[in-house]
VOPAGU-2260 file (C-alpha; in pm, 1 decimal, decimal comma):
REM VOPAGU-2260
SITE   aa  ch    i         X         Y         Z
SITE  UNK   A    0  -14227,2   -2276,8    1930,7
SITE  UNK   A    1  -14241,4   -2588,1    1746,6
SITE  UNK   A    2  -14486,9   -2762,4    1469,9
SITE  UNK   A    3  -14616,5   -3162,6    1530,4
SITE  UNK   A    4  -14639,4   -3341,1    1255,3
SITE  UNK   A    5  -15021,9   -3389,3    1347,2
SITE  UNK   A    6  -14973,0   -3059,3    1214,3
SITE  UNK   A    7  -15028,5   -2913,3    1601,8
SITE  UNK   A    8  -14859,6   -2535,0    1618,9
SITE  UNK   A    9  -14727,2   -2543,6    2021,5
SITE  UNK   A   10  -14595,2   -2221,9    2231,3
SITE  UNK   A   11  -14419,7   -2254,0    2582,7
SITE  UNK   A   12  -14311,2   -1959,6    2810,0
SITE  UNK   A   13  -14213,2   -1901,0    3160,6
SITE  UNK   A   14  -14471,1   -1801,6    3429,3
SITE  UNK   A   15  -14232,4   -1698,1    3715,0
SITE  UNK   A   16  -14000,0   -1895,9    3889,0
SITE  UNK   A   17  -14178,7   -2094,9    4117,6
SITE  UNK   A   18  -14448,5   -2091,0    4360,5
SITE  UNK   A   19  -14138,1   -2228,7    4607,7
SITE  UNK   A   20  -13959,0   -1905,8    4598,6
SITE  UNK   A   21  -14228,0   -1686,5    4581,6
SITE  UNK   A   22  -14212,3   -1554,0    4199,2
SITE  UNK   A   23  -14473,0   -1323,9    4046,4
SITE  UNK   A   24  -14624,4   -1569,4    3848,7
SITE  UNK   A   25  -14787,7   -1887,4    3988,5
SITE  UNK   A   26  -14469,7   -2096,0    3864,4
SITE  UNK   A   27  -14417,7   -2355,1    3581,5
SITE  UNK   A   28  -14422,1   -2335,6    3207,1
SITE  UNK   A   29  -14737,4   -2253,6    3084,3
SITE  UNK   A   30  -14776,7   -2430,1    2697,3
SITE  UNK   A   31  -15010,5   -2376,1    2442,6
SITE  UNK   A   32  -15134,4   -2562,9    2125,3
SITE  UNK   A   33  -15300,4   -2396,8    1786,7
SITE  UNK   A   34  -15502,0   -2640,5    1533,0
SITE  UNK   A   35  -15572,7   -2357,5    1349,2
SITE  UNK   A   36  -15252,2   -2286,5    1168,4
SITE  UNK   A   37  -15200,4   -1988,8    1481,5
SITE  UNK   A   38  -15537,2   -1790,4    1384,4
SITE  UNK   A   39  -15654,7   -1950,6    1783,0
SITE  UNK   A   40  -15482,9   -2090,2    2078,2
SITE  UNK   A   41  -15572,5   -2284,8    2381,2
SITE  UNK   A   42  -15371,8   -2302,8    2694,5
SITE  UNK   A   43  -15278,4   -2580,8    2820,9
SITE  UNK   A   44  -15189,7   -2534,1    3141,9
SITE  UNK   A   45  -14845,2   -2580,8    3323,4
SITE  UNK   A   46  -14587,1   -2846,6    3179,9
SITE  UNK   A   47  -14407,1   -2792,5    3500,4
SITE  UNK   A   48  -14553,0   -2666,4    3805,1
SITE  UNK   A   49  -14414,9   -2509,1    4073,3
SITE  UNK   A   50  -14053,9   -2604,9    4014,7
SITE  UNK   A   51  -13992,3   -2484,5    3649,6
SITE  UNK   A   52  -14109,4   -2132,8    3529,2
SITE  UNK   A   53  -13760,0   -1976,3    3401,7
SITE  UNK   A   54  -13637,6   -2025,5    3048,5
SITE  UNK   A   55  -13878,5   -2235,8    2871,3
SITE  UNK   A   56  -13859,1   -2473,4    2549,1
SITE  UNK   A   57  -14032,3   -2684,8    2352,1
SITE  UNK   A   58  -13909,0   -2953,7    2136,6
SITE  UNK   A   59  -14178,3   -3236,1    1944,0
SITE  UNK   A   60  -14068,0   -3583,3    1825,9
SITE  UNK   A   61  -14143,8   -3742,5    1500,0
SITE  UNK   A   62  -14408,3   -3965,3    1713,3
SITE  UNK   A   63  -14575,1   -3620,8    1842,9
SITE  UNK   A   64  -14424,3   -3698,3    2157,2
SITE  UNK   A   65  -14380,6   -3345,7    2328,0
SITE  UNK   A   66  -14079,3   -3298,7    2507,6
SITE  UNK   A   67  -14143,9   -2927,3    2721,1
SITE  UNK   A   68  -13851,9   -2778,9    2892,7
SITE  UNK   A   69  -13848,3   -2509,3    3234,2
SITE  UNK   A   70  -13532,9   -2320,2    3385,7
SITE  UNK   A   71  -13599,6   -2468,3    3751,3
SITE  UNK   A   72  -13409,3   -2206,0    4012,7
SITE  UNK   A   73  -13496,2   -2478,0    4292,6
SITE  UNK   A   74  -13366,8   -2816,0    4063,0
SITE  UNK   A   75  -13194,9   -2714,5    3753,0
SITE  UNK   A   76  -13375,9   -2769,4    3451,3
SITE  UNK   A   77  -13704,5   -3006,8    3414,7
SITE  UNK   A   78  -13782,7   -3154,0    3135,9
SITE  UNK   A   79  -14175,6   -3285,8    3126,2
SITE  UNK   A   80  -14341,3   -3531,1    2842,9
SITE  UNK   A   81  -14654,5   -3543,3    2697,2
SITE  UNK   A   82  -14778,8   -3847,6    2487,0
SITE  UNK   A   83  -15138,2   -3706,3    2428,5
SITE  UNK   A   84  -15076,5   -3324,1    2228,8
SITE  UNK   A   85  -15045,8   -3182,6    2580,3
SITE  UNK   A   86  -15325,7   -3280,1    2794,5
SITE  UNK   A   87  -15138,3   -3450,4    3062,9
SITE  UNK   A   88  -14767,3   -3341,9    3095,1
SITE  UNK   A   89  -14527,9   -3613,2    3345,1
SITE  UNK   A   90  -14237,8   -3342,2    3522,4
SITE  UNK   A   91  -13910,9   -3457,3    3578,2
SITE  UNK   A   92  -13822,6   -3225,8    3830,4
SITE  UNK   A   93  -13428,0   -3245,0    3774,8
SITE  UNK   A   94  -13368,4   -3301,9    3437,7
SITE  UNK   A   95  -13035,1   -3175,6    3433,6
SITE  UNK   A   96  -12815,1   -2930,8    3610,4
SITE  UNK   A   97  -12547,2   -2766,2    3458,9
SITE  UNK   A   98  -12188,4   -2766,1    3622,1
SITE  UNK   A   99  -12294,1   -2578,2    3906,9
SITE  UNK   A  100  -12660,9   -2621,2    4028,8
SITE  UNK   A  101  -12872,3   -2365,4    4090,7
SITE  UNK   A  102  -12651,1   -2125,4    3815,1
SITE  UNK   A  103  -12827,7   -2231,2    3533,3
SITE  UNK   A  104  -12934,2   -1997,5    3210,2
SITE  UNK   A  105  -13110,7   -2072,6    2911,6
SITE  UNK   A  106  -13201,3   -2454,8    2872,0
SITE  UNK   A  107  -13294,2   -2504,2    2479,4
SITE  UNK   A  108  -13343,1   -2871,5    2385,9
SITE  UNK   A  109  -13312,5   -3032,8    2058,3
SITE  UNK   A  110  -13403,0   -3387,8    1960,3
SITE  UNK   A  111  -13260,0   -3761,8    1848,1
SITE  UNK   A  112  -13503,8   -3931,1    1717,6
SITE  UNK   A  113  -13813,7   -3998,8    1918,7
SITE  UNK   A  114  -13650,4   -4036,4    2277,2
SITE  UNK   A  115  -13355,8   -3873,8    2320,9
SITE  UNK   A  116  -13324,3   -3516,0    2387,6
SITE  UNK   A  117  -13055,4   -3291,8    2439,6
SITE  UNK   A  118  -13034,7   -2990,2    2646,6
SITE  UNK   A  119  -12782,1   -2724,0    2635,4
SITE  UNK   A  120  -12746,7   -2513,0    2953,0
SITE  UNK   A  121  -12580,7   -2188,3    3046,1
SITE  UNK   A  122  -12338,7   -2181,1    3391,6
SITE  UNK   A  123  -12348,1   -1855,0    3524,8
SITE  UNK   A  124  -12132,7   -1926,6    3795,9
SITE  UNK   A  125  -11842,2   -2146,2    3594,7
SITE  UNK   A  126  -11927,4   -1909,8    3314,7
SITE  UNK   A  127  -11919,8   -2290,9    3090,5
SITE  UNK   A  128  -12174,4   -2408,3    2877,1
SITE  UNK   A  129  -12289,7   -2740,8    2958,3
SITE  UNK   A  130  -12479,6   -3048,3    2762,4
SITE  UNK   A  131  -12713,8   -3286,0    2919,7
SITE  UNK   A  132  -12823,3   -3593,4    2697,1
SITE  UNK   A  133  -13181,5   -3710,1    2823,2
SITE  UNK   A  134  -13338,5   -4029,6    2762,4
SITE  UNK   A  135  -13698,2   -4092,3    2769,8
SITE  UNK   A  136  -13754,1   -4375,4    2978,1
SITE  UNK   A  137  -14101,3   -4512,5    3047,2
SITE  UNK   A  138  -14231,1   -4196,8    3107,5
SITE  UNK   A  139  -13997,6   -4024,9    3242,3
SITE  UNK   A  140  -13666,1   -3846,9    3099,9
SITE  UNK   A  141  -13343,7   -3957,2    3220,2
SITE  UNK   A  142  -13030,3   -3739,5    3250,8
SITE  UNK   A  143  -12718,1   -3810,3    3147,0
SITE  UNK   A  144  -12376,0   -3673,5    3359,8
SITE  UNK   A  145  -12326,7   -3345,9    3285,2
SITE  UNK   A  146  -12050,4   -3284,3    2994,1
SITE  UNK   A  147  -11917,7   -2959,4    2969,5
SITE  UNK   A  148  -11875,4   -2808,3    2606,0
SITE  UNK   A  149  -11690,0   -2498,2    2670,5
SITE  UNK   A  150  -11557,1   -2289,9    3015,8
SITE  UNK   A  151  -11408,9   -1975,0    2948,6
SITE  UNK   A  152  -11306,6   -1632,8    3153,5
SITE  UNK   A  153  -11633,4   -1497,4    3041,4
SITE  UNK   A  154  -12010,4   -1574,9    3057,6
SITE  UNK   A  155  -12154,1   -1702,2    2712,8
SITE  UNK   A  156  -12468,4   -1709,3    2627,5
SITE  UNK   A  157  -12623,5   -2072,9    2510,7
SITE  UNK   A  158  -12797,0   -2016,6    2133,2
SITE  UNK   A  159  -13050,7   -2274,2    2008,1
SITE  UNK   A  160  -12895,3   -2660,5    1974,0
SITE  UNK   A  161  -12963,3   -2904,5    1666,1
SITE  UNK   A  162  -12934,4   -3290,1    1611,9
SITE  UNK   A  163  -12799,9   -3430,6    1243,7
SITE  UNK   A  164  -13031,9   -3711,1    1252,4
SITE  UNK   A  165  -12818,0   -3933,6    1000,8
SITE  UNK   A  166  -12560,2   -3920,5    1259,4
SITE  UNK   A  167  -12704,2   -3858,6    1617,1
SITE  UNK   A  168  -12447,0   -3509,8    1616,3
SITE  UNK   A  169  -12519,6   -3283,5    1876,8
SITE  UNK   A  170  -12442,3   -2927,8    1733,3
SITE  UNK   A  171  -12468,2   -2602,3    1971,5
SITE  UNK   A  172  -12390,9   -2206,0    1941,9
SITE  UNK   A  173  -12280,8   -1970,1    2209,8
SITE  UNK   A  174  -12225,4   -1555,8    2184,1
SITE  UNK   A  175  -11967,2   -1432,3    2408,1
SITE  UNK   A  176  -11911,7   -1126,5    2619,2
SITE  UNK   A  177  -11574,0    -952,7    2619,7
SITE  UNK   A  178  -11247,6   -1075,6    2637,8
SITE  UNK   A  179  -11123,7   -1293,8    2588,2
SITE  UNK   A  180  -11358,8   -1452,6    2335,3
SITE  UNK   A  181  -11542,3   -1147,1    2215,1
SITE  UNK   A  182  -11317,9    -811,9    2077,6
SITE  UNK   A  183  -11576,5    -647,8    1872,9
SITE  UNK   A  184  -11591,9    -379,2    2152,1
SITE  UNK   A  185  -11402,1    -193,3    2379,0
SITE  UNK   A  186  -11399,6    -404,9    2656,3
SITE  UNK   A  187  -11083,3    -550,2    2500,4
SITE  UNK   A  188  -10719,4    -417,8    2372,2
SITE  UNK   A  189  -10723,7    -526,7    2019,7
SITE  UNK   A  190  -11001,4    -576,2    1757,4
SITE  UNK   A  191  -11134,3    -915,2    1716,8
SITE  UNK   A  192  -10945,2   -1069,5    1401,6
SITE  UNK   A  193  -11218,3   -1079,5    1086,5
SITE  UNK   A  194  -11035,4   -1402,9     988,9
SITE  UNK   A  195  -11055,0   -1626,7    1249,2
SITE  UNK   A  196  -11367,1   -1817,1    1275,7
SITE  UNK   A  197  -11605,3   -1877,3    1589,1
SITE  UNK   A  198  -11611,8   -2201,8    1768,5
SITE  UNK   A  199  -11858,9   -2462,7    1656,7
SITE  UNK   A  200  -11843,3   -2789,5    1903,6
């Protein structure tokens, strides 16, 4: 979900994995926009048929450029643009890939001004959450290397991602799952200690 400054109220979710594997849905992230303040809605269509259709996001630039993110299982993660409120959508069909293709989870996106756009990506396989820094170029987004922010013994869940836009920071959350980063449950030997504070990179 995110808000234009047009004042244009946008949705995104997933409609299967792909057409290429065979998913329930017909594949792609389907996207729709409200002028109504979200009393009405029109879809859109797909932002990125038939390669995306997992995770989806949505992330809108100061310029109402719309940047629309899909978990690909075939190429990673796309990210597709729209210039005109989402009439026409241009699909990058890999976007980014996290450390180990085909193992990605949870793509959320967050933006640097009007053409940069990062995307933070789960590695189910390397259990490491991942960064990709995307730059919109002509009209397509281009992906940086992949960096990796964090690769620990256990799988961690990517949260949402946020820009300081004074500074061009890159800020992103992760939960955790059992030892040895999580000992709020009994999946571990000793409680987790109340005074030492999470991670933020």
């Amino acid at each position: 979900l995110d808000v234009a400054p047009d004042g244009g109220i946008y949705i995104t979710a997933p409609d299967g994995p792909g057409v290429r594997l065979g998913g329930t849905g017909a594949g792609g992230s389907l996207v729709w926009r409200s002028d109504s303040g979200g009393s009405s809605w029109s879809l859109l269509g797909s932002s990125d048929v038939p390669t995306g259709g997992g995770d989806s996001d949505i992330a809108i630039a100061k310029d109402g450029t719309i940047f629309a993110s899909g978990l690909s299982y075939v190429a990673c993660s796309t990210v597709s643009v729209s210039k005109d409120r989402g009439a026409t959508f241009v699909p990058v069909p890999i976007a980014g890939c996290g450390k180990t293709p085909l193992s990605n989870d949870r793509e959320w996106n967050a933006l640097d001004g009007n053409t940069t756009v990062y995307t933070a990506i789960g590695d189910t396989t390397a259990t490491a959450i991942d960064l990709v820094r995307g730059t919109l170029t002509g009209p397509v987004v281009v992906p940086s290397p992949t960096m990796v922010l964090s690769n620990t013994a256990d799988y961690q869940w990517p949260g949402t991602i946020a820009v300081d836009p004074r500074t061009g920071t890159a800020y992103t959350v992760w939960n955790t799952q059992g030892a040895p980063n999580d000992c709020d449950d009994t999946k571990c030997t000793a409680p987790a200690s109340s005074t030492t504070a999470d991670r933020i990179l």
